[in-house]
N, C-alpha and C positions, 0 to 999 in steps of 0.2 A: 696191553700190560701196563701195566700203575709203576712208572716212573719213581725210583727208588727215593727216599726222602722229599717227597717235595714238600711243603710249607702251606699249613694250615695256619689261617691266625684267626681268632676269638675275638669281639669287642666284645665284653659285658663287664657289667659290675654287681652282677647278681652272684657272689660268694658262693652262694650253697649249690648254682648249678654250676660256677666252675670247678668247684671242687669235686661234683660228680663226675664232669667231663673229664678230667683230670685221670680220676679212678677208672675210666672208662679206657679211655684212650693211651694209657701208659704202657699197652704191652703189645699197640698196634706199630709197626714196624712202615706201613703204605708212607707213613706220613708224619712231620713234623709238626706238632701242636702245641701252637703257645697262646699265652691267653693277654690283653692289655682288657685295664678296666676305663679308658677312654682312649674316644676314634682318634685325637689329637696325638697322641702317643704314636701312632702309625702313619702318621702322615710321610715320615721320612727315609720309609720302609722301601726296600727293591728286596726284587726274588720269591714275591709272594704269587702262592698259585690259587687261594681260594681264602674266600673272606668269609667269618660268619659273625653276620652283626645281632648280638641280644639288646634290646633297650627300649622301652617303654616310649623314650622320648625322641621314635625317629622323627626326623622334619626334615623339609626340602634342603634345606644347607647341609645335613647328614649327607642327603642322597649325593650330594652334589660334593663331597669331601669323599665318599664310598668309590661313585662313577670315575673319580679322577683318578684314586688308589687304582681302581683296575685298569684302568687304560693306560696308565701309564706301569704297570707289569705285564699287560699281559694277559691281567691271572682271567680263571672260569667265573661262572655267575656266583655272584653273591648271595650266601644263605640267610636268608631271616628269620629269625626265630621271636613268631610274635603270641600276643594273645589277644590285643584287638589296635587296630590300623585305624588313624583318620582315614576318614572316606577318599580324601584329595590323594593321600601316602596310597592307598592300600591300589586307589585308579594307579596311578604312575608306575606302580609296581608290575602289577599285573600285565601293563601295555606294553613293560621292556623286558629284552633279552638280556639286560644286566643279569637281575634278581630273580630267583627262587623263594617263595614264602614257604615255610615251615610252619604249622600251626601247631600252639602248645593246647593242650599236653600232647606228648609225643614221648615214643620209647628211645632209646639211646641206639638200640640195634637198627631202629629205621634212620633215626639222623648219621648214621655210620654207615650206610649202605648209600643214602646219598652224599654224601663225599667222597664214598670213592667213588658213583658212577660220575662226578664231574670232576674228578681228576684222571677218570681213563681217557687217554685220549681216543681211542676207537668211538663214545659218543660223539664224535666231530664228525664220522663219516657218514654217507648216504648208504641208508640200509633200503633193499628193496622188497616192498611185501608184495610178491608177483607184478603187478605192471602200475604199483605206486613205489614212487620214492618216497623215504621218509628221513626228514632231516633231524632227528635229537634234540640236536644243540639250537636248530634255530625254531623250536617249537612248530613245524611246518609238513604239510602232506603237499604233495607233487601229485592231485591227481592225475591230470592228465597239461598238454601243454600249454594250453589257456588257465588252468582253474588251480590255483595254487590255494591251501588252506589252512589257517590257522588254528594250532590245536592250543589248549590251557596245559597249566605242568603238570596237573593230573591224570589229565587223558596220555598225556606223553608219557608219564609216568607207567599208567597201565600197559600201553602200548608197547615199551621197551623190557615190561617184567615179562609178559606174552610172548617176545619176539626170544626173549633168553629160553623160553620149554616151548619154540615152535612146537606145532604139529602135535603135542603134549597136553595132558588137560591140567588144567593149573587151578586150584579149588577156589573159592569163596576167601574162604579165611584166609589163603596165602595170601591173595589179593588185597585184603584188607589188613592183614599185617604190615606187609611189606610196600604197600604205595601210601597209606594212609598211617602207619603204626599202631593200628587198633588193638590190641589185646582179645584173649577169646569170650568167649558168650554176648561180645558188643551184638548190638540190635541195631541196623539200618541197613534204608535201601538207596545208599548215595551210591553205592558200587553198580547196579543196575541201572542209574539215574546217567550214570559216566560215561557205561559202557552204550547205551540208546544215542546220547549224542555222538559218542567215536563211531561207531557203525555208519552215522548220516554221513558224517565226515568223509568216513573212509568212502561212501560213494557203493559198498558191499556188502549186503547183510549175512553174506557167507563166510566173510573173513575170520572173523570174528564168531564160532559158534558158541551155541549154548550146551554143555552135554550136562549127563546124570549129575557128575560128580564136581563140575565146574564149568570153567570155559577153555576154548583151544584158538590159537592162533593158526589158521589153515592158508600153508604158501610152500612153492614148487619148489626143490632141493636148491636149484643156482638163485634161488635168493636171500640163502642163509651165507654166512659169514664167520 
């Protein structure tokens, strides 16, 4: 359960998407949303549960003004919200469990859906897909006791919308609304591109089927939650 008020804060200085976020987020009750138009401004902040930083100009001193923000709250990984990453920012990014990237364009119903799944605290726990652990938060498959595996935040992403309609078939377009924020009639095949490497991952080419209508997440009743 999502913890009554807790504390979203915004860096951007891009006006027109605070003001949409704004509009967006005024009648959501999960969480307290506020917005600074620079990271400086937050430096002196406690009580924060989740950061989401907008800015063209992140660089390593950002990262390194962000990482301290969080470790010294507490809070969950940090949302980025970009549209293109120096290559050095976007490697750092990708390698730590700080940050989550957001890729623009994006709908507002997908960047709402991730905030609250990193402010539920139940993503912190070990969910079991039959005789794999799978750890959320720390992007990680348990396949077996030697062979620990690292997944990216999409395939996590997939993984966790699947585990929410185990045993259910979950369509195309859900999948690509709701992990990706694609809109309908979009054209690609990154969704099948995602789901080929989660399967190798997983170690199970059954976990994971393919049916008519979509795909199912297929696991024994004691390892749902």
């Amino acid at each position: 359960m999502i913890k009554n008020a807790q504390t979203v804060f915004l860096i951007s200085s891009d006006r027109d998407l605070n003001d949409a976020l704004v509009d967006q987020f005024q009648l959501v009750d999960s969480f307290k949303f506020q917005i600074f138009n620079n990271l400086n401004d937050l430096k002196d902040f406690n009580n924060i549960d989740l950061i989401i930083f907008n800015d063209i100009n992140l660089d390593l001193t950002s990262l390194e003004i962000l990482s301290e923000i969080q470790s010294r709250n507490n809070a969950n990984s940090i949302l980025i919200l970009s549209n293109q990453l120096d290559s050095r920012i976007y490697g750092k990014l990708k390698n730590s469990d700080r940050f989550f990237i957001i890729e623009k364009p994006f709908n507002y119903e997908y960047l709402e859906r991730v905030i609250l799944q990193n402010l539920n605290s139940s993503v912190s726990e070990t969910i079991y897909l039959n005789e794999i652990q799978f750890h959320p938060n720390k992007k990680l498959l348990v396949v077996s006791e030697n062979n620990e595996v690292r997944l990216t935040e999409k395939e996590t992403d997939i993984l966790m919308f699947l585990y929410s309609f185990a045993n259910r078939i979950v369509s195309k377009k859900q999948l690509l609304n709701e992990v990706w924020g694609y809109k309908d009639g979009v054209t690609t095949h990154t969704l099948e591109t995602h789901l080929y490497y989660l399967r190798k991952k997983l170690g199970d080419d059954k976990i994971i089927s393919t049916e008519k209508d979509g795909y199912s997440l297929s696991i024994c009743s004691e390892g749902l939650i």
